[in-house]
C-alpha positions in Angstrom: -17.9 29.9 -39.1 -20.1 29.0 -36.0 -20.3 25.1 -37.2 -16.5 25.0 -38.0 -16.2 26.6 -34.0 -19.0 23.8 -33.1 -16.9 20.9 -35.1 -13.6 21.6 -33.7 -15.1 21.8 -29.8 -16.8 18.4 -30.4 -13.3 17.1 -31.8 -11.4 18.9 -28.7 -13.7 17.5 -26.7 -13.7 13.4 -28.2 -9.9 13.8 -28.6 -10.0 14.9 -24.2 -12.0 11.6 -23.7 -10.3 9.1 -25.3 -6.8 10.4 -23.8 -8.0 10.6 -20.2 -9.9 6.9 -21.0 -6.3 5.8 -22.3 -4.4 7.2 -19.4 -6.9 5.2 -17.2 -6.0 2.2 -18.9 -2.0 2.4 -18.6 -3.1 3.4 -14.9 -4.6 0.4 -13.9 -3.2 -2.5 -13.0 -6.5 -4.8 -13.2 -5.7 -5.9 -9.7 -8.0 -5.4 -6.3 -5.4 -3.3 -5.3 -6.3 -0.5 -7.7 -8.9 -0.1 -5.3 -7.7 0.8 -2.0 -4.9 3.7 -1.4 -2.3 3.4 0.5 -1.2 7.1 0.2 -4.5 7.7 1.2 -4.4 5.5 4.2 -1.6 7.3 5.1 -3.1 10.3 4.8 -5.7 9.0 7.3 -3.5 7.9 9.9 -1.8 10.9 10.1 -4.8 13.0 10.9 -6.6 10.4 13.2 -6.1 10.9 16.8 -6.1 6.8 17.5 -6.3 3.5 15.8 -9.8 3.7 16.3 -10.5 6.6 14.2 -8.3 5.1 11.8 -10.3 2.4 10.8 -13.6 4.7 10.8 -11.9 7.1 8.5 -10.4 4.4 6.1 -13.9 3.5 5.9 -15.8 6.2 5.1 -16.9 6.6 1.6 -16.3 10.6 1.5 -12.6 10.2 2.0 -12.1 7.9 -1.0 -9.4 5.6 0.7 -11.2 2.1 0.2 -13.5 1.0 -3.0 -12.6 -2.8 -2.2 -15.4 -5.2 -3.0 -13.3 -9.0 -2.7 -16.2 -10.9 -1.8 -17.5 -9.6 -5.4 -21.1 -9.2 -3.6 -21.5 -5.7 -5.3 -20.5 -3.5 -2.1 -17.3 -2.2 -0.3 -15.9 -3.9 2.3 -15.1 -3.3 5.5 -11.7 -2.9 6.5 -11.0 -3.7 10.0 -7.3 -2.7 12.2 -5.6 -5.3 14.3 -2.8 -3.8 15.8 0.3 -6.5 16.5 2.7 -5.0 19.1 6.1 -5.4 20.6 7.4 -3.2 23.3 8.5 -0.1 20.5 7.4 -1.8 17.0 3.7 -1.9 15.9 2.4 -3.8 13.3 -1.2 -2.2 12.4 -3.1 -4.8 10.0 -5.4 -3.9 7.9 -7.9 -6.4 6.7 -11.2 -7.8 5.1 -13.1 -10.4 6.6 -14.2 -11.8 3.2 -16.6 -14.5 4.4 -17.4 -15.9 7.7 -14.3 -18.0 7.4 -12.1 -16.3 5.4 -9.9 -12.8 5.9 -7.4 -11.3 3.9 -4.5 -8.5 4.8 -5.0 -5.3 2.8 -2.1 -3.9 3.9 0.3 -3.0 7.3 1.6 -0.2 8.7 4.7 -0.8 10.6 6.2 1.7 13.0 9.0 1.8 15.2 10.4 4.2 17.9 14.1 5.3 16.4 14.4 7.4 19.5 13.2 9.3 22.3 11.0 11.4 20.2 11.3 10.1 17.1 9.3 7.4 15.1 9.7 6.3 11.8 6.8 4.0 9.4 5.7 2.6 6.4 2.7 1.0 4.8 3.1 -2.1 2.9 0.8 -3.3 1.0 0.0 -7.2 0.3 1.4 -8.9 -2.3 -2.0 -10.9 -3.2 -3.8 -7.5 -3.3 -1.1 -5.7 -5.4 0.8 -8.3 -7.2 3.8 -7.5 -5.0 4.4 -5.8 -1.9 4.1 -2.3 -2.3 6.1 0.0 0.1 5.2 3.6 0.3 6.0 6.0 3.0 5.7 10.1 3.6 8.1 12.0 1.1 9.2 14.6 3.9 7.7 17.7 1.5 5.8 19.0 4.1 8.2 22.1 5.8 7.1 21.2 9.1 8.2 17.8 9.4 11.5 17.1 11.2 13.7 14.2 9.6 15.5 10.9 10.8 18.5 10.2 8.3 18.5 6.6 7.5 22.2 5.1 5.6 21.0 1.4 4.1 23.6 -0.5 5.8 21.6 -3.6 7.3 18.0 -3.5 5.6 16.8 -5.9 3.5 15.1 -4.2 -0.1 12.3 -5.3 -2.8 10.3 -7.0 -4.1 9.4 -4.2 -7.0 9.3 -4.6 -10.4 10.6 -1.1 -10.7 13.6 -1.8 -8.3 16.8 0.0 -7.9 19.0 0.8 -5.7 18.1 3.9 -3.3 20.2 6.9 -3.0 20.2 7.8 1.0 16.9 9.0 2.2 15.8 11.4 4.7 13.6 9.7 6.6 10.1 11.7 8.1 10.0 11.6 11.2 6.7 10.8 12.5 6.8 11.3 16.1 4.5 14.2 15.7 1.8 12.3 14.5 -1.1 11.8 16.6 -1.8 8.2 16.2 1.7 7.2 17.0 1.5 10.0 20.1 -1.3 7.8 21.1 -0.1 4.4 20.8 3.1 4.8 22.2 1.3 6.5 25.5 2.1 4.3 28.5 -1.3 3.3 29.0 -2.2 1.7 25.2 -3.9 -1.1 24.6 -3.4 -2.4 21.3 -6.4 -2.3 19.2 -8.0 -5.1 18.1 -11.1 -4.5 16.0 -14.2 -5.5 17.2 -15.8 -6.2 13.9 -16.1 -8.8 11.7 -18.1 -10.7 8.9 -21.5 -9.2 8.9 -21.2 -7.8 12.3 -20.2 -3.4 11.7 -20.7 -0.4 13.2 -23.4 1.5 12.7 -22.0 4.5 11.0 -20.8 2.4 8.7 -23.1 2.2 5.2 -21.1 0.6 2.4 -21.5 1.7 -1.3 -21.3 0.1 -4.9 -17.8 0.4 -5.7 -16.9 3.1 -8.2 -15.7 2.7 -11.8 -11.5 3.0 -12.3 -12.2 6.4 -14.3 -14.3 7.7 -11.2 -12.4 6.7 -8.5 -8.6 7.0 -9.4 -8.8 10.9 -9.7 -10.6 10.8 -6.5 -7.6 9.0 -4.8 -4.8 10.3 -6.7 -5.0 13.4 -4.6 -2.9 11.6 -2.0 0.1 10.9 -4.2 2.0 13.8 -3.3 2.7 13.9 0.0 3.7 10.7 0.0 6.0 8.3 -2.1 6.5 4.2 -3.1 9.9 2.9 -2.6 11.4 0.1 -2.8 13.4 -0.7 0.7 12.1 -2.0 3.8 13.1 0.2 6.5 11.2 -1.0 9.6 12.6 -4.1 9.6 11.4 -5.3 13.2 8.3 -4.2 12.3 8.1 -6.1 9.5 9.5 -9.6 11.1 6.3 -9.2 13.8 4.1 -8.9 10.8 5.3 -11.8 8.3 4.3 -14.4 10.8 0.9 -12.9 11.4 -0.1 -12.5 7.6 -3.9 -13.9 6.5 -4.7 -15.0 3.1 -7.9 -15.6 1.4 -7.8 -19.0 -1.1 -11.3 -17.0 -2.2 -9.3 -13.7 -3.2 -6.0 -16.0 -4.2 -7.8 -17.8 -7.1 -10.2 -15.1 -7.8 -7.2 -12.6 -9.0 -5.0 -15.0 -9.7 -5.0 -14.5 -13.7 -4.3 -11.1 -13.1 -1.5 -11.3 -10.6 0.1 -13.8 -12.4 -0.2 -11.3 -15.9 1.0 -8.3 -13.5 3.9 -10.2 -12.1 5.4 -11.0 -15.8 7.9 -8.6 -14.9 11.7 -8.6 -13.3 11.8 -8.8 -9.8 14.9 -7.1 -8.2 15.9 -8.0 -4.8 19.1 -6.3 -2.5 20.3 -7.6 0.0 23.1 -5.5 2.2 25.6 -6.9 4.6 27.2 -5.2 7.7 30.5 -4.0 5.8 28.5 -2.4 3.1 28.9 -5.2 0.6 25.8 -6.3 -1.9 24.5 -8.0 -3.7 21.2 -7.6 -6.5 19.2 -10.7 -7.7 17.4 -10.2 -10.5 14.4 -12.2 -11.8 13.1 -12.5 -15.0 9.7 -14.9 -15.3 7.9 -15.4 -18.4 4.4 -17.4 -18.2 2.5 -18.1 -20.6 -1.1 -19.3 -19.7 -0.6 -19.2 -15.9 2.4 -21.2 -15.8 6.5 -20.6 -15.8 7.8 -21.0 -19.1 10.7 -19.5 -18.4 12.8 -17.8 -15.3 16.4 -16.6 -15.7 18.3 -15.2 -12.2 21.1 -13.2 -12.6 22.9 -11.7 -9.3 24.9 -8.5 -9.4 27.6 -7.7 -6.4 28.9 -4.5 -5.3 31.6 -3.7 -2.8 30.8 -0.8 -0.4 
């Protein structure tokens, strides 16, 4: 009786492992994206009290926000915070200096000022780092957030693999947050980080970057609060940004194999003119070995 008990607890127990090991797998993406949170980044800048502490929070291993090791030297990188500003709209890069001449954009967050006391933002994260760019902003669960409806009538929407179109939003408004208190306080400066390749702060120790089965329950905790979708909304924002973008050849060809497998997908972009008309493009690749053996476009129009 006591081995049958014993037998089934070791089966129990096998059965657990191979379903969380398989859950892992379909979790993954096998891109250096996997290995940075943007929820979690999030998270961060909403409880810093400044760009500054931003960056040391992203950075700090306890918080599991950044495993990133693009340099593949066997050790997390440091992610620095550049913020790009126009009057109201804030760009705040965040990036790797992955050799001494050589940096790459993790992600931005882009905020802008909707009104006197209101402030809506997003993080995006970087194609090269995620295959596409990844949009994901708070999810307005939280009962003491106020809101900021947004209608879709002159924003510009994708890429995502998993695109569709949006049903109206309630926007979180963010206004509330410390870090955009601070920055939009008449006497900002925008921050530029001081550090660079081999040149940190001392509170900063990196680690050896954890396993996929380690770290994705460690930052999986920040899905919740906030969610991915698939429409830019701070579209001024975003125009400062796209001009200001780094790349790294280094990371480019390094991942490429694996972007390139990732983005065997559709791509679905929306486009929305001012009467409410639009249209949907979609994009079907298929390569085969690194290269395009085949790409069919279909577009889709629909009258407001």
């Amino acid at each position: 009786m006591k081995m049958n008990r014993f037998f089934t607890l070791v089966v129990f127990s096998l059965l657990t492992s191979l379903s969380q090991a398989q859950q892992s797998a379909v979790d993954s993406t096998g891109l250096p994206g996997d290995n940075f949170s943007l929820q979690g980044a999030l998270q961060m800048f909403q409880k810093a009290g400044s760009p500054e502490e931003f960056e040391k929070l992203i950075n700090e291993e306890n918080n599991s926000v950044n495993n990133l090791d693009l340099n593949d030297d066997g050790e997390t990188d440091y992610i620095r915070v550049i913020d790009k500003m126009d009057n109201d709209v804030h760009a705040l890069i965040l990036q790797v200096a992955v050799s001494a001449t050589e940096n790459q954009d993790i992600a931005v967050i882009e905020i802008e000022k909707t009104g006197t006391e209101s402030a809506q933002l997003q993080i995006i994260g970087d194609e090269d780092i995620y295959g596409e760019e990844v949009i994901v902003e708070p999810d307005g669960g939280e009962e003491e957030n106020s809101f900021i409806r947004w209608n879709n009538n002159s924003n510009l929407s994708g890429p995502n693999a998993a695109f569709d179109i949006e049903p109206v939003r309630i926007i979180v408004n963010v206004w509330l947050w410390p870090s955009v208190r601070f920055i939009y306080a008449p006497v900002y400066r925008p921050w530029v980080s001081p550090w660079r390749w081999r040149h940190y702060p001392v509170y900063w120790k990196p680690w050896r970057p954890y396993a996929w089965h380690v770290w994705h329950p460690r930052c999986v905790v920040y899905h919740r609060p906030f969610v991915v979708v698939h429409t830019h909304r701070v579209v001024r924002a975003h125009a400062i940004y796209r001009p200001a973008r780094v790349t790294s050849v280094t990371v480019r060809n390094r991942h490429s194999v694996a972007v390139n497998n990732y983005r065997v997908t559709r791509t679905k972009t929306t486009v929305t003119g001012p009467r409410g008309n639009s249209a949907t493009r979609t994009t079907t690749t298929v390569r085969k070995n690194g290269k395009v053996r085949a790409q069919k476009t279909t577009v889709r129009r629909r009258r407001g």
